[in-house]
C-alpha positions in Angstrom: 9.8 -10.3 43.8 10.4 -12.2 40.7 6.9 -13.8 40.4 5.8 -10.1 40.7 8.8 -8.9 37.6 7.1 -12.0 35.3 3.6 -10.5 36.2 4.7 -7.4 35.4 6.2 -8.5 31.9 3.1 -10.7 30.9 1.0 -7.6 31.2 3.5 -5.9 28.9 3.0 -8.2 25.9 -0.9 -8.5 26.7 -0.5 -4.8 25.3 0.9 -5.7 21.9 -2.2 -6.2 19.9 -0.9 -9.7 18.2 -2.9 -8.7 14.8 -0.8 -5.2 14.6 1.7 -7.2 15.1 1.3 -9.7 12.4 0.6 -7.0 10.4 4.1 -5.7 10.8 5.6 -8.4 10.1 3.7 -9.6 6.9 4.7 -6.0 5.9 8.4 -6.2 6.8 8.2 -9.5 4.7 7.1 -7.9 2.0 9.8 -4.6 2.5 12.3 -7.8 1.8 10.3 -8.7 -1.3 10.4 -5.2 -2.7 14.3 -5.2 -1.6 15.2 -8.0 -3.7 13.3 -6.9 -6.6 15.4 -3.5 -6.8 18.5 -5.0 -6.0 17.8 -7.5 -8.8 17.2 -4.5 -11.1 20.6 -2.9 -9.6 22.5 -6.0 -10.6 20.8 -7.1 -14.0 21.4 -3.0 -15.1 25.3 -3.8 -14.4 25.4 -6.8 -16.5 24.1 -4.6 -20.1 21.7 -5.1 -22.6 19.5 -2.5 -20.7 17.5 -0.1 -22.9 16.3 3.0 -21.0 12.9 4.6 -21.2 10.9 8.0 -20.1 8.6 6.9 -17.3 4.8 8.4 -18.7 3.3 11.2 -16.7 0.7 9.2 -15.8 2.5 7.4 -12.9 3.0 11.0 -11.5 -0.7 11.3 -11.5 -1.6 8.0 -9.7 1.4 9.0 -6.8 -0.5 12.0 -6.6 -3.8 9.7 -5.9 -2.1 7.3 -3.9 -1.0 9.8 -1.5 -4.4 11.6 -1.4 -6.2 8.3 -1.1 -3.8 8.1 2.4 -4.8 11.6 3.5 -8.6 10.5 3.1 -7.4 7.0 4.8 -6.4 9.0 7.9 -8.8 11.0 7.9 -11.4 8.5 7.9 -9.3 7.0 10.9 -9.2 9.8 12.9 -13.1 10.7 12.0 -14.1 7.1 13.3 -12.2 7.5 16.3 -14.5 10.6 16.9 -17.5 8.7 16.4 -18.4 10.6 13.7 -19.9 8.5 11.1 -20.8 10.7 8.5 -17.1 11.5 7.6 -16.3 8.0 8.7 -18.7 7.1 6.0 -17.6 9.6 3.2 -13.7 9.1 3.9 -13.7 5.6 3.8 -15.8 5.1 0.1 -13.3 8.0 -0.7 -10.8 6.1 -0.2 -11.8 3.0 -1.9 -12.4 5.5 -5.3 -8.8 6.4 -5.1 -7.6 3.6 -4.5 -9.2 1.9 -7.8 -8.6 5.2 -9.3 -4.9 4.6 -8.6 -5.0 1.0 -10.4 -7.2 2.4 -13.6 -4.1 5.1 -13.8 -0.9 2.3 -13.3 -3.1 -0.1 -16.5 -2.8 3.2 -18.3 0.7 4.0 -17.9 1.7 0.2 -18.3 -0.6 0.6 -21.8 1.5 3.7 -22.9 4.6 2.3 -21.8 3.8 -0.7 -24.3 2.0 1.4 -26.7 5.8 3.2 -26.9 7.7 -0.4 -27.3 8.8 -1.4 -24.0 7.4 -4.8 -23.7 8.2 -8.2 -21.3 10.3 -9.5 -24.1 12.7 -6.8 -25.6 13.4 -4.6 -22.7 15.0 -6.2 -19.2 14.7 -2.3 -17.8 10.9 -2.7 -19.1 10.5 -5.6 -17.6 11.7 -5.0 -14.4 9.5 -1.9 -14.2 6.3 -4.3 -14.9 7.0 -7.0 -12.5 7.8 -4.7 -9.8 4.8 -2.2 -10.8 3.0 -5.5 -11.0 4.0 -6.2 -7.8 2.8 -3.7 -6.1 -0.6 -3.1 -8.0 -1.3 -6.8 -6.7 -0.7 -5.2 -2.8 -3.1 -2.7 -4.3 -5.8 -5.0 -4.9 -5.4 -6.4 -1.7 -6.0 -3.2 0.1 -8.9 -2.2 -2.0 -10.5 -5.6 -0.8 -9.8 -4.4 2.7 -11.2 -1.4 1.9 -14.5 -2.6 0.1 -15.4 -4.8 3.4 -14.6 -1.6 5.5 -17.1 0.3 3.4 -19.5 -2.2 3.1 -19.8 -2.5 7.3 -20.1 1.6 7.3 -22.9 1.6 5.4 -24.5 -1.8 6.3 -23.8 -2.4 10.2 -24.9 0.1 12.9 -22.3 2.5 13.3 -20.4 1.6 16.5 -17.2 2.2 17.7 -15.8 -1.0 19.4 -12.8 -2.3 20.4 -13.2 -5.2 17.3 -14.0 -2.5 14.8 -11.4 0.5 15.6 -8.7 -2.7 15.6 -9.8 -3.0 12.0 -9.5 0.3 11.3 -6.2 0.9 13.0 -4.8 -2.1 11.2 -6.2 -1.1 7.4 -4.7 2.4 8.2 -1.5 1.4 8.8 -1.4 -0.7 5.4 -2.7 1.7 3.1 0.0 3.9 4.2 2.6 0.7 4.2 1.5 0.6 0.4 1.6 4.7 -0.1 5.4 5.1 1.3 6.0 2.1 -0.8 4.7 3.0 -4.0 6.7 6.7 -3.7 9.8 5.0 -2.9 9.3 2.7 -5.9 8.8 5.1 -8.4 11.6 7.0 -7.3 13.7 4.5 -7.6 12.7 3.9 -10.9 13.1 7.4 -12.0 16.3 7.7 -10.6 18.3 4.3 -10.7 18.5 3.8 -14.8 
């Protein structure tokens, strides 16, 4: 009886896939990073000498992009799982484009932001917004490397859907939309907490 209960409880955790799972946590780590930053930025805004800004329209754009890019993400998910390459093919480099789309729109709006006087130096709120921004743009980038290999097998290797592959896909999902809730809830926050 209880040699047959441990059995039983081995093959449960065979079923956690331990990559997904490292994935979570890497992610949760980094939900702790994010929620130090803002509390930081809660506490240095009680203690003064915080000059408030407008936020450019530009950031509005890129959430727009970001959340697209994450509709295209899924997309592409769901279109592998169907074995059907051409929109596996088409959803993923789509993906990637909106991705470095969103990063070509965040180095504008941190351009207009300094073009308008909130710089690193003069402005805590301002710099706050760029290290956190900053932040973020660098879990961007490491998306967007994600991404590049994942378009770079579609249209190099045979298309196939294994095991290996749809793991890869699985896991790349889930942190492009990690990055998508994250960037949303960020920039509210920064609207809203001045």
């Amino acid at each position: 009886m209880i040699a047959q209960e441990v059995k039983m409880e081995s093959n449960n955790f065979s079923r956690v896939n331990p990559q997904l799972f490292s994935l979570w946590v890497g992610m949760a780590s980094i939900v702790m990073l994010f929620g130090a930053m803002t509390s930081a930025y809660i506490v240095k805004k009680g203690a003064g000498n915080w000059l408030e800004f407008s936020v450019p329209s530009v950031f509005y754009i890129s959430t727009a992009v970001i959340v697209l890019s994450s509709v295209t993400m899924h997309a592409a998910r769901n279109a592998f799982r169907r074995s059907q390459e051409g929109a596996y093919k088409f959803l993923i480099l789509a993906t990637f484009i909106l991705g470095l789309a969103f990063l070509v729109l965040q180095y504008q709006g941190w351009s207009q932001l300094y073009g308008n006087g909130v710089d690193l130096k003069t402005n805590v709120a301002g710099s706050f917004f760029y290290l956190i921004t900053w932040f973020h743009a660098a879990h961007i980038l490491g998306g967007i490397g994600a991404l590049l290999a994942s378009v770079i097998n579609a249209y190099s290797l045979k298309f196939k859907v294994t095991d290996h592959r749809k793991n890869r896909v699985e896991m790349l999902t889930h942190y492009w939309h990690f990055v998508d809730v994250l960037w949303v809830y960020l920039l509210i926050f920064l609207i809203y907490i001045k």
